[in-house]
C-alpha positions as CSV (number, residue, x, y, z in Angstrom):
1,X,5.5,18.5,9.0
2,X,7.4,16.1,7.1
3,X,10.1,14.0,8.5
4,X,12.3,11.3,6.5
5,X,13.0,8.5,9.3
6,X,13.7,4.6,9.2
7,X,13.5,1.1,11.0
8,X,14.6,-2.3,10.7
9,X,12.5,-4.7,9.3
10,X,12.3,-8.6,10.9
11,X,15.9,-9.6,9.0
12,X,17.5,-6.1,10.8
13,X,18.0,-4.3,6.9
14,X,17.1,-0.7,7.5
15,X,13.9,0.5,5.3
16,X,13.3,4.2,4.9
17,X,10.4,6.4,4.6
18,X,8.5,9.5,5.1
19,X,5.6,10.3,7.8
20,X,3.8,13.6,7.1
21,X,2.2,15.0,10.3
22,X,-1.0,17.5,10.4
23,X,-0.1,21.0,10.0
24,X,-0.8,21.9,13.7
25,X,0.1,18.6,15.0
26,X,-1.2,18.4,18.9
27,X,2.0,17.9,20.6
28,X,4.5,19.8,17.8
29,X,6.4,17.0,17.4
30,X,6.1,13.2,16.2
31,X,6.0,10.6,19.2
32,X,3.6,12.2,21.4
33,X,1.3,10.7,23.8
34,X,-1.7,9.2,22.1
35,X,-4.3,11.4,23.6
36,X,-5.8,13.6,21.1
37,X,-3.1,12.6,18.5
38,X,-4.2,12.2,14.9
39,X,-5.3,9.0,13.8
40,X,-2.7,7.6,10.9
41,X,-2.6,5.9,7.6
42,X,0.1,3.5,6.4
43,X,0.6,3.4,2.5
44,X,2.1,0.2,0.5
45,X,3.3,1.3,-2.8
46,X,3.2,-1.5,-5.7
47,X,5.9,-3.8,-7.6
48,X,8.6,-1.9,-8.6
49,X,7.3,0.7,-7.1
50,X,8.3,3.1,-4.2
51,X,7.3,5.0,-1.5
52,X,6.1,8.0,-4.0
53,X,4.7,6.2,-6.6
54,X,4.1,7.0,-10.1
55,X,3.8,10.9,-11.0
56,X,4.1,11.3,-7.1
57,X,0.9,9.6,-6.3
58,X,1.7,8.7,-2.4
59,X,3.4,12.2,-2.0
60,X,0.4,14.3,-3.1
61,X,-2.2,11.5,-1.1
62,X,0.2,12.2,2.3
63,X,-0.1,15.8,1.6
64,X,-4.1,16.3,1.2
65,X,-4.1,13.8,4.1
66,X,-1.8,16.2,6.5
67,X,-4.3,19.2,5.4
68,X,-6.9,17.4,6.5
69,X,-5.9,16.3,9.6
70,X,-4.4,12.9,9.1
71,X,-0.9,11.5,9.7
72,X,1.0,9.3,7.3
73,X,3.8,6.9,6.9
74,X,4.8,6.3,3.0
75,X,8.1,3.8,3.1
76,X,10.0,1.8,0.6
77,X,9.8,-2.1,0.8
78,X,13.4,-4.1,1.3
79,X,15.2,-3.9,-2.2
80,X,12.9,-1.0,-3.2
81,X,13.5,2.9,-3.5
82,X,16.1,3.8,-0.9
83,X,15.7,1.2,1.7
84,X,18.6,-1.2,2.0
85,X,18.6,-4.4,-0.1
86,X,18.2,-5.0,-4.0
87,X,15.3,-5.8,-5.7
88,X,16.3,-9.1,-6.7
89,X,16.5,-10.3,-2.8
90,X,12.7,-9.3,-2.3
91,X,10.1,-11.7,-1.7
92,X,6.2,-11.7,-2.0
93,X,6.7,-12.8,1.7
94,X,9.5,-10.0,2.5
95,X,6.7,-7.5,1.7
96,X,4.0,-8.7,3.8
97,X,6.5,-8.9,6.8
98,X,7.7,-5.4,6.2
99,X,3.9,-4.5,6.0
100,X,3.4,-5.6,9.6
101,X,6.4,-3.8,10.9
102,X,5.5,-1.1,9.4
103,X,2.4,-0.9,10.6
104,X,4.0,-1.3,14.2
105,X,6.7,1.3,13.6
106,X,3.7,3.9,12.7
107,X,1.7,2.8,16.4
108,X,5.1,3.4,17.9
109,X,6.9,6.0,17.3
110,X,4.9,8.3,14.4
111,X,2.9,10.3,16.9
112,X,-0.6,9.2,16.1
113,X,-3.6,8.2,17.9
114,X,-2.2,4.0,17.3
115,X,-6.0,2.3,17.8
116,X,-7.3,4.8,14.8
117,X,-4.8,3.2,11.7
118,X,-6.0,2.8,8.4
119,X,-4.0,0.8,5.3
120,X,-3.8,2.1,1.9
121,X,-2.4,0.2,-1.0
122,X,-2.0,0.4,-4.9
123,X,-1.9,-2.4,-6.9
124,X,0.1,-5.3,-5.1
125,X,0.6,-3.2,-1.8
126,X,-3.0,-3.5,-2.0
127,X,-3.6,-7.0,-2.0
128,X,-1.2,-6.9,0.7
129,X,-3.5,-4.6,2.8
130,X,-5.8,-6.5,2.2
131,X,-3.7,-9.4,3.4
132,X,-2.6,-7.7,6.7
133,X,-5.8,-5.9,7.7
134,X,-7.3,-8.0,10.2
135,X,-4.0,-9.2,11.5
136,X,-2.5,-5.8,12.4
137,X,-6.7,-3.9,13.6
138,X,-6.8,-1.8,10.8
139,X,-9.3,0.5,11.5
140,X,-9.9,1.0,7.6
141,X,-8.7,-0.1,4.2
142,X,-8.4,1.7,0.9
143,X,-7.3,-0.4,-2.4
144,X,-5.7,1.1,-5.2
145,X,-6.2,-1.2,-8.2
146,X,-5.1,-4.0,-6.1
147,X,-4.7,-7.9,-7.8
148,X,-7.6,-9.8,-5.9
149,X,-5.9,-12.9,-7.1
150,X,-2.3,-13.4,-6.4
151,X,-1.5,-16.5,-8.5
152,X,-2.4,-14.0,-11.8
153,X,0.6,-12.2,-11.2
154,X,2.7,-14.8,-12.2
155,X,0.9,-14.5,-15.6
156,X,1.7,-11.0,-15.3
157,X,5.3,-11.8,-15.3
158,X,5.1,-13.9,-18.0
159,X,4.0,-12.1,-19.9
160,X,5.7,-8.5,-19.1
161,X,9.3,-10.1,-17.9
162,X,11.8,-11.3,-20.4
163,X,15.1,-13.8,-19.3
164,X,17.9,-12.8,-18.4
165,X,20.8,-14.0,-20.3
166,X,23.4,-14.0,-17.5
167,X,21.3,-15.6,-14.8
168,X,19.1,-18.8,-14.7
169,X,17.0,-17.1,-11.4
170,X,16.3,-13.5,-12.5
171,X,14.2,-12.5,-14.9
172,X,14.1,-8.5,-16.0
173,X,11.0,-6.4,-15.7
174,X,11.2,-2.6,-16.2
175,X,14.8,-2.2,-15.7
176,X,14.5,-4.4,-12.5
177,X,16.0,-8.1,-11.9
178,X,13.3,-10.2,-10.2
179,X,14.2,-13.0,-8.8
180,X,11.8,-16.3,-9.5
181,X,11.2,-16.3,-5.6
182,X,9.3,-13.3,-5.8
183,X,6.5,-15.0,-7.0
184,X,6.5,-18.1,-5.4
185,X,4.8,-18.1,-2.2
186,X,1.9,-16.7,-4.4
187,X,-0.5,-19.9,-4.3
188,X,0.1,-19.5,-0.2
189,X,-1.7,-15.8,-0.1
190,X,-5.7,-15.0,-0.9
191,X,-5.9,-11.4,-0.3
192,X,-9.9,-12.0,-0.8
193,X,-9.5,-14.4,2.8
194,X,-7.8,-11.1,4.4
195,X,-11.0,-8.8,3.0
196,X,-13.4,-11.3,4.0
197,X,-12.2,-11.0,7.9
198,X,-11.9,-7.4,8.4
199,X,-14.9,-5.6,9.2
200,X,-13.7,-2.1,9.0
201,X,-14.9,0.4,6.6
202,X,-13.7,-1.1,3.0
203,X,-13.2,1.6,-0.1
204,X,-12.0,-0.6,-3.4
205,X,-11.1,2.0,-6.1
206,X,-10.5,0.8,-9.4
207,X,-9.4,2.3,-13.1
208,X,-11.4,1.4,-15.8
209,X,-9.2,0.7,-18.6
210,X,-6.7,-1.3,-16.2
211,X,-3.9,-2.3,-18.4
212,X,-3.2,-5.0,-16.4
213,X,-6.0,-6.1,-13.9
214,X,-9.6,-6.5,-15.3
215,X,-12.6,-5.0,-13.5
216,X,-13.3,-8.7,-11.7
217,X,-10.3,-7.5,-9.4
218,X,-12.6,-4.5,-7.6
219,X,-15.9,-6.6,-8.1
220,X,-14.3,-9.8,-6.7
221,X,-12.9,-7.9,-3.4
222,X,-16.5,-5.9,-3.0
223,X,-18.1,-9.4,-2.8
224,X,-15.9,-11.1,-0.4
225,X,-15.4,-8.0,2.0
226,X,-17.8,-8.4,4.7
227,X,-17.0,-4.7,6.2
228,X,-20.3,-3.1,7.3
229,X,-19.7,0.2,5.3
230,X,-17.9,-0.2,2.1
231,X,-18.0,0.9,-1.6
232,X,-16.7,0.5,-4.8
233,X,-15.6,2.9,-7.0
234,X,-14.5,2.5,-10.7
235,X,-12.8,5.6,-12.4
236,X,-13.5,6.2,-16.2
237,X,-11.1,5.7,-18.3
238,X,-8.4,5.7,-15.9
239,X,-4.9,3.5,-16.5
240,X,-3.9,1.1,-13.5
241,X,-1.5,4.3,-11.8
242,X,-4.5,6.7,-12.6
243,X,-2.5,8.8,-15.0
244,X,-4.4,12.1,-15.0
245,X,-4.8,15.2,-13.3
246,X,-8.3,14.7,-13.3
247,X,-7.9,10.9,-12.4
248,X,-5.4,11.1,-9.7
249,X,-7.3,14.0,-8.2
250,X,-10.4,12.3,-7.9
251,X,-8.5,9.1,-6.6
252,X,-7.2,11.0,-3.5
253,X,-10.3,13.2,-2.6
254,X,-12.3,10.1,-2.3
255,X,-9.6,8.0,-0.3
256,X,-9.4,11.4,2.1
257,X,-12.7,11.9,2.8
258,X,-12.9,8.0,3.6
259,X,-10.3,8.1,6.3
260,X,-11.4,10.9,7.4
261,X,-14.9,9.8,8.1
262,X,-13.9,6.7,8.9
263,X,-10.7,6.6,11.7
């Protein structure tokens, strides 16, 4: 069962998403009491992104998740995909907080077992799993080519982002305006802090041939985490979205089996 739903985030703008249940879903219908309910993973797509992700990514991981057995909420971030807000108004720090309420919203109301909630993120949604996963008990973490280093995405943007010439505090990346504020709480947040206080079971997949993030990123968060079961796991050849059949598939399998074993 899928079901679009939303919620307010902490400044009250609505954000909107998607939470696939398990085929035979114990109770037939989301909200159920927790006994025997599924346990539930919440997904944080990257800049720019949205709650689908790049050739559907988040949409086919929800799916093989739902066949085997797990719940999921996929949801834009404020000013992204169809939650309310523009891009230009979102903050580094917006995320995070919308991370957290998400998080909350899926204990609450998505109709899953709330102590057994695992965090899955691709590239900047997964520094900010890795951010949030002690704070809100993640039971387990997935990374999807996630920055381990915040303060190198303003290099990024340097580099990828061109001026604007009617504005003095946007920049244009991809067809987006970014505001400067985006990026500047960035010296404030260590994901590799977060992954170094959660002890749950810690899976850090990487592409090779990252266009954007080098393979420190993975090796840096497998040395910091201090979760009693975790592995790293670098894909051939892969770009940073994992753009192959091949890539993808292998992506998801190994993120489902983790949560499955693992919540």
């Amino acid at each position: 069962m899928e079901q679009l739903i939303e919620f307010a985030n902490r400044a009250g703008y609505r954000l909107r998403g998607m939470i696939h249940h398990p085929e035979r879903h114990p109770h037939g219908h989301p909200g159920g009491p927790a006994a025997d309910s599924p346990p539930g993973v919440v997904f944080f797509h990257g800049f720019t992104g949205d709650r689908m992700e790049s050739h559907w990514l988040f949409v086919k991981c929800s799916r093989a998740l739902a066949r085997a057995g797990v719940a999921s909420l996929r949801f834009d971030f404020f000013g992204s995909g169809e939650s309310e807000g523009e891009f230009h108004q979102a903050t580094l720090e917006s995320e995070i907080a919308d991370a957290e309420v998400a998080v909350d919203f899926m204990r609450r109301e998505g109709g899953i077992d709330s102590s057994r909630v695992g965090l899955l993120g691709l590239s900047l949604g997964g520094a900010i799993g890795a951010l949030i996963a002690p704070r809100v008990r993640a039971r387990a973490l997935v990374l999807w080519a996630a920055p381990a280093r915040l303060p190198y995405l303003q290099n990024l943007a340097d580099r990828y982002s061109r001026p604007l010439p009617d504005s003095n505090d946007t920049r244009e990346y991809a067809g987006h305006r970014v505001s400067h504020r985006f990026l500047e709480a960035v010296d404030r947040y260590d994901p590799l802090v977060g992954v170094a206080s959660f002890s749950g079971p810690t899976l850090i997949m990487h592409p090779e041939c990252d266009e954007y993030l080098p393979l420190s990123n993975p090796e840096d968060y497998y040395r910091a985490s201090r979760a009693g079961v975790k592995d790293k796991i670098i894909i051939p050849h892969a770009d940073h979205t994992f753009t192959a059949v091949a890539w993808e598939s292998h992506v998801i399998d190994c993120s489902v089996k983790w949560f499955q074993k693992n919540l």
